[in-house]
C-alpha positions as CSV (number, residue, x, y, z in Angstrom):
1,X,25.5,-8.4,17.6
2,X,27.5,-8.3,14.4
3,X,26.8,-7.5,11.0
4,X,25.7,-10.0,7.8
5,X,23.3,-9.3,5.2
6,X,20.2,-7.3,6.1
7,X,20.8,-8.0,10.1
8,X,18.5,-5.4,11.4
9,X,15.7,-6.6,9.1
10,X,16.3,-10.4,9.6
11,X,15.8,-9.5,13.0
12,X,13.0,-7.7,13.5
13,X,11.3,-10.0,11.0
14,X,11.6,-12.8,13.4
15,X,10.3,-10.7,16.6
16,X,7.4,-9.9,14.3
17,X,6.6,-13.5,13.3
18,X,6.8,-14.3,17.2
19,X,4.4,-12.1,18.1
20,X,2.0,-13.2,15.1
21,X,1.7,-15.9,17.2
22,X,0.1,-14.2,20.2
23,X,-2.8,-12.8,18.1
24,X,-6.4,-14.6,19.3
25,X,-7.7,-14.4,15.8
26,X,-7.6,-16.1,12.2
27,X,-7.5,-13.7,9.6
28,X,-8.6,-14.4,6.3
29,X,-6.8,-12.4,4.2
30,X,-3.3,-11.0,5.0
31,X,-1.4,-8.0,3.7
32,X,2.5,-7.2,3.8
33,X,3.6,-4.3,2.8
34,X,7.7,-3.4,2.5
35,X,10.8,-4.0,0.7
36,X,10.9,-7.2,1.3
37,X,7.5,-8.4,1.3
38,X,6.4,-11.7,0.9
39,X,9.1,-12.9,4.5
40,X,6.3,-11.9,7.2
41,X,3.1,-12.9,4.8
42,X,4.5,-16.3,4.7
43,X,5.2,-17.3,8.1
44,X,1.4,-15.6,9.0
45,X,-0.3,-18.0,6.4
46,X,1.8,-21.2,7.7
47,X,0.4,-19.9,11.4
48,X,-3.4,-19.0,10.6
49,X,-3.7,-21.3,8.0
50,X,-4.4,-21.3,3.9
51,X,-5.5,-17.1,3.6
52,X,-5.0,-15.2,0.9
53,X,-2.3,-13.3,0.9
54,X,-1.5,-9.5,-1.0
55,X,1.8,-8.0,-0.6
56,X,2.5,-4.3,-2.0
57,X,6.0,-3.2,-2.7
58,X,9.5,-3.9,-3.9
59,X,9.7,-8.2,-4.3
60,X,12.0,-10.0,-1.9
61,X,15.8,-9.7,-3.4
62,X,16.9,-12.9,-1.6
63,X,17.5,-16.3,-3.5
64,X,14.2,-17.7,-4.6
65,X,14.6,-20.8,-2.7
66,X,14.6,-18.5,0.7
67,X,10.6,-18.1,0.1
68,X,8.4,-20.5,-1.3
69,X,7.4,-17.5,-4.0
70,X,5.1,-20.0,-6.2
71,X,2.7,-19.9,-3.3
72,X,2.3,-16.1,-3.0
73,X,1.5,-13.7,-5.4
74,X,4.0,-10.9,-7.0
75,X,4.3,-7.8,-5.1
76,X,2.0,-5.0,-6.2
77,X,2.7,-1.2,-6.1
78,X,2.4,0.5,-3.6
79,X,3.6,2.0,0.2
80,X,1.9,2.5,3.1
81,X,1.1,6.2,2.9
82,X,-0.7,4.8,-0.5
83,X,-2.3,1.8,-0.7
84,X,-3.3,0.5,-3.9
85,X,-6.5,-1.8,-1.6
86,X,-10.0,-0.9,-0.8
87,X,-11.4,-0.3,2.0
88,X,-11.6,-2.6,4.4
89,X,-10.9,-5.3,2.3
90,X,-7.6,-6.3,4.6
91,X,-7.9,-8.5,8.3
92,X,-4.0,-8.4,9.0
93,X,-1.6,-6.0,7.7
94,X,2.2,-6.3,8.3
95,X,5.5,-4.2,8.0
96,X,8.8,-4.9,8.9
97,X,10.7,-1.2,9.3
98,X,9.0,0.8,6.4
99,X,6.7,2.8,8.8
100,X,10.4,4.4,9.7
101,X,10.8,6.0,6.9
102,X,8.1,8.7,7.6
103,X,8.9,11.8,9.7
104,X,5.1,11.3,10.8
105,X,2.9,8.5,10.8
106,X,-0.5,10.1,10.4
107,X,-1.0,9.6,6.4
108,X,0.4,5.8,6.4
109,X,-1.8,4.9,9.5
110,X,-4.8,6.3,8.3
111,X,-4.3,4.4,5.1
112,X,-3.8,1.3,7.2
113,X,-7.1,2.0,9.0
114,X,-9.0,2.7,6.0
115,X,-7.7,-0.6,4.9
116,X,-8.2,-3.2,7.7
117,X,-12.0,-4.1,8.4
118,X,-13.4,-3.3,11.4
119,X,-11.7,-5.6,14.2
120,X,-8.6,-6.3,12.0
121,X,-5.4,-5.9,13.0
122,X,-1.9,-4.3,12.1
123,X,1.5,-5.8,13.2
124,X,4.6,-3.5,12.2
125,X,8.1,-2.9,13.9
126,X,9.5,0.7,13.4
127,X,12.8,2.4,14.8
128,X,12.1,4.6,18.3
129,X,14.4,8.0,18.7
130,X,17.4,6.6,20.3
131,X,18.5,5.0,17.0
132,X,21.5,5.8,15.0
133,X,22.2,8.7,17.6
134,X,25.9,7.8,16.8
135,X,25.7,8.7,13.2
136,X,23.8,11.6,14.2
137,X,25.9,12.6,16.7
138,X,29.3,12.4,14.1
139,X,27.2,14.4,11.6
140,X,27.1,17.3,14.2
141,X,30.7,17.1,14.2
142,X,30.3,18.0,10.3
143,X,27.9,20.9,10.1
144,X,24.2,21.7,11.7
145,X,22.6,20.2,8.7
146,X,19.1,17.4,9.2
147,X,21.5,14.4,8.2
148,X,19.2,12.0,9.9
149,X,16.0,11.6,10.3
150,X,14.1,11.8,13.9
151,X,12.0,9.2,14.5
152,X,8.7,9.3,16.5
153,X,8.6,8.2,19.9
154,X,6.6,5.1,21.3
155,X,4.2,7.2,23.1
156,X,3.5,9.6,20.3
157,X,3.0,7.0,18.4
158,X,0.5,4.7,20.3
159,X,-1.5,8.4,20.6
160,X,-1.2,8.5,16.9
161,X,-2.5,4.5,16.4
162,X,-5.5,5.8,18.5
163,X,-6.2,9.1,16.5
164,X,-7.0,6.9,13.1
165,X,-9.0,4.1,14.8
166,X,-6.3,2.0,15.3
167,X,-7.4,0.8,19.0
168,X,-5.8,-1.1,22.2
169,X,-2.3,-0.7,20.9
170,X,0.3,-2.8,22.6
171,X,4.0,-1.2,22.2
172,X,6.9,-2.4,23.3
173,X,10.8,-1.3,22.8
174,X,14.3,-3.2,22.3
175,X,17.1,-1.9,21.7
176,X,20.2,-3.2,20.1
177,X,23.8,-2.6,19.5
178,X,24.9,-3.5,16.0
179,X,28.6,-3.7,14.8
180,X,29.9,-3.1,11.8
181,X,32.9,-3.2,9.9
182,X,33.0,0.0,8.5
183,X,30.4,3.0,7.5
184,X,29.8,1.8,4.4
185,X,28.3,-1.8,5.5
186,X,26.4,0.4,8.3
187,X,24.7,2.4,5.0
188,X,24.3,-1.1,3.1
189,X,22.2,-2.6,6.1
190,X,20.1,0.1,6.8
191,X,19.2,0.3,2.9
192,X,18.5,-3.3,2.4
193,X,16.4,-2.8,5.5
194,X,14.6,0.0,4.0
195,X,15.5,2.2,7.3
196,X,18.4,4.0,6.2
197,X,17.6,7.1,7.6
198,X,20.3,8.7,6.8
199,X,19.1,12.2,5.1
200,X,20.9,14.3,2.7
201,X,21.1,18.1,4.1
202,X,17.9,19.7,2.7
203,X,18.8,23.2,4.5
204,X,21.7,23.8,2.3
205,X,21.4,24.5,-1.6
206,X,23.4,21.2,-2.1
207,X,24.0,17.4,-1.6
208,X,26.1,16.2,0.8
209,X,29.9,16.5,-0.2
210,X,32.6,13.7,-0.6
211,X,34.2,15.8,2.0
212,X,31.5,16.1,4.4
213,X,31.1,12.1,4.4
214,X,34.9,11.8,5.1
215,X,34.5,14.2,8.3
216,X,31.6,12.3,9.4
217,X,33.0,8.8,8.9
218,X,36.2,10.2,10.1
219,X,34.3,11.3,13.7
220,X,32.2,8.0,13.6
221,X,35.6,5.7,13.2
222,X,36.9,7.8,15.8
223,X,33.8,6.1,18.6
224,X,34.8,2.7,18.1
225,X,36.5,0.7,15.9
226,X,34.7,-1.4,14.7
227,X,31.8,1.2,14.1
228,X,28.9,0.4,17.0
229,X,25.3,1.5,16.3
230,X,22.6,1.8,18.5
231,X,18.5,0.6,16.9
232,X,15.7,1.5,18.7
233,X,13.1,-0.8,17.6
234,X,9.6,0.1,18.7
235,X,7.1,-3.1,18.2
236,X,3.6,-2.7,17.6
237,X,0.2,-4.2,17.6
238,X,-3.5,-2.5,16.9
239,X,-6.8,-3.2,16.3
240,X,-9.3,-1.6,13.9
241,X,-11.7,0.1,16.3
242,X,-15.1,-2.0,16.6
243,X,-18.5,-0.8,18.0
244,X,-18.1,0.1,21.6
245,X,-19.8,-3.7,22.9
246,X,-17.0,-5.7,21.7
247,X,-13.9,-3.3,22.0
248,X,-13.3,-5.2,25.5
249,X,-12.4,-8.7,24.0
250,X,-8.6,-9.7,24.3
251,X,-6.8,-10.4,21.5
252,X,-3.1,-10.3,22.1
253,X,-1.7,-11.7,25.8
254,X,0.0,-8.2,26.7
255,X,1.9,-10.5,29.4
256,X,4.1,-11.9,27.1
257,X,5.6,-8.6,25.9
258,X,8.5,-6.7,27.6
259,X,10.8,-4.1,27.3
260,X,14.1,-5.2,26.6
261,X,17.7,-2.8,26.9
């Protein structure tokens, strides 16, 4: 797959509205929260009809005639870990990639389960641990420093779902290979996707050097030319745990999720 503008997140942003599709439910009011918020929220409304809609973060930097933005509201502040919502005043929450961006998920999923009213439901994509073991792999090359962030695996992370309520998870994995031209459009994807995970070396008394990002692009260029990437994208869908007599009813058709390598 090669690179344009924002691949990874133009990506997963379609996965996610497929699988909005799967849900056995019509929420009333819907939730996105992310860089680009606004992308996810819209497709939901067009599929469960006229809800109301919230969306907290950064506003969508794409042309205005990409999103019908007159028909949503302006992003509000806010981030997963911190909510600015009250409880349980959400039925659907969505995120494209921002749950990455935490070493540990515990403080933005127990926000998104004090959020979501009992039998609600959260639909997120996140990256898995194989992802951008390349660029971590060059870094090694440079020093021993924490250039990039280790993301949680699937299983630890359904187990974390179920520790803040967040019931019958379905997870599912895909991974990709993404090519691009050079380092620097590698960086510029991963930060328009809000996923950059790229870390400066908090172990050592400074930032990252000029020099230290030559070595590393140096041993990355050195892989392949043009640079190749692997993304581990983990999928996920939860429910807001409900007394005990309804937890049984199925909501999402589990058979039309797979892995895919």
């Amino acid at each position: 797959m090669r690179h344009h503008s924002a691949v990874l997140h133009a990506h997963t942003c379609a996965e996610l509205a497929q699988r909005l599709t799967w849900l056995k439910f019509s929420p009333s009011t819907i939730v996105e929260v992310g860089t680009h918020a606004g992308s996810l929220a819209n497709v939901a409304r067009k599929t469960f009809g006229d809800a109301k809609v919230e969306l907290i973060g950064d506003a969508l930097t794409r042309p205005r005639t990409l999103l019908p933005w007159r028909r949503l509201p302006a992003p509000r502040d806010g981030e997963l870990s911190s909510l600015p919502l009250a409880d349980g005043s959400a039925e659907l929450l969505l995120s494209n990639l921002d749950l990455a961006r935490y070493t540990t998920p515990d403080t933005a999923l127990a926000e998104i389960a004090r959020v979501l009213r009992p039998g609600g439901a959260c639909v997120m994509a996140t990256l898995g641990p194989d992802s951008l073991r390349e660029l971590r792999e060059a870094w090694a090359t440079v020093d021993a420093g924490a250039h990039v962030m280790e993301f949680i695996d699937m299983h630890d992370l359904g187990e974390a779902l179920m520790r803040h309520g967040l019931g019958e998870p379905v997870l599912d994995v895909e991974r990709l290979s993404l090519t691009y031209a050079d380092v620097g459009r590698l960086w510029q994807d991963l930060q328009l996707a809000r996923a950059r995970g790229v870390l400066p070396a908090r172990q050592s008394r400074g930032l990252t050097t000029p020099a230290q990002w030559a070595r590393m692009t140096d041993a990355l260029a050195a892989r392949s030319r043009p640079v190749q990437i692997t993304i581990e994208i983990v999928y996920l869908q939860a429910w807001r745990q409900l007394p005990r007599d309804r937890t049984s009813e199925t909501r999402i058709s589990p058979s039309q999720i797979s892995k895919r390598v």
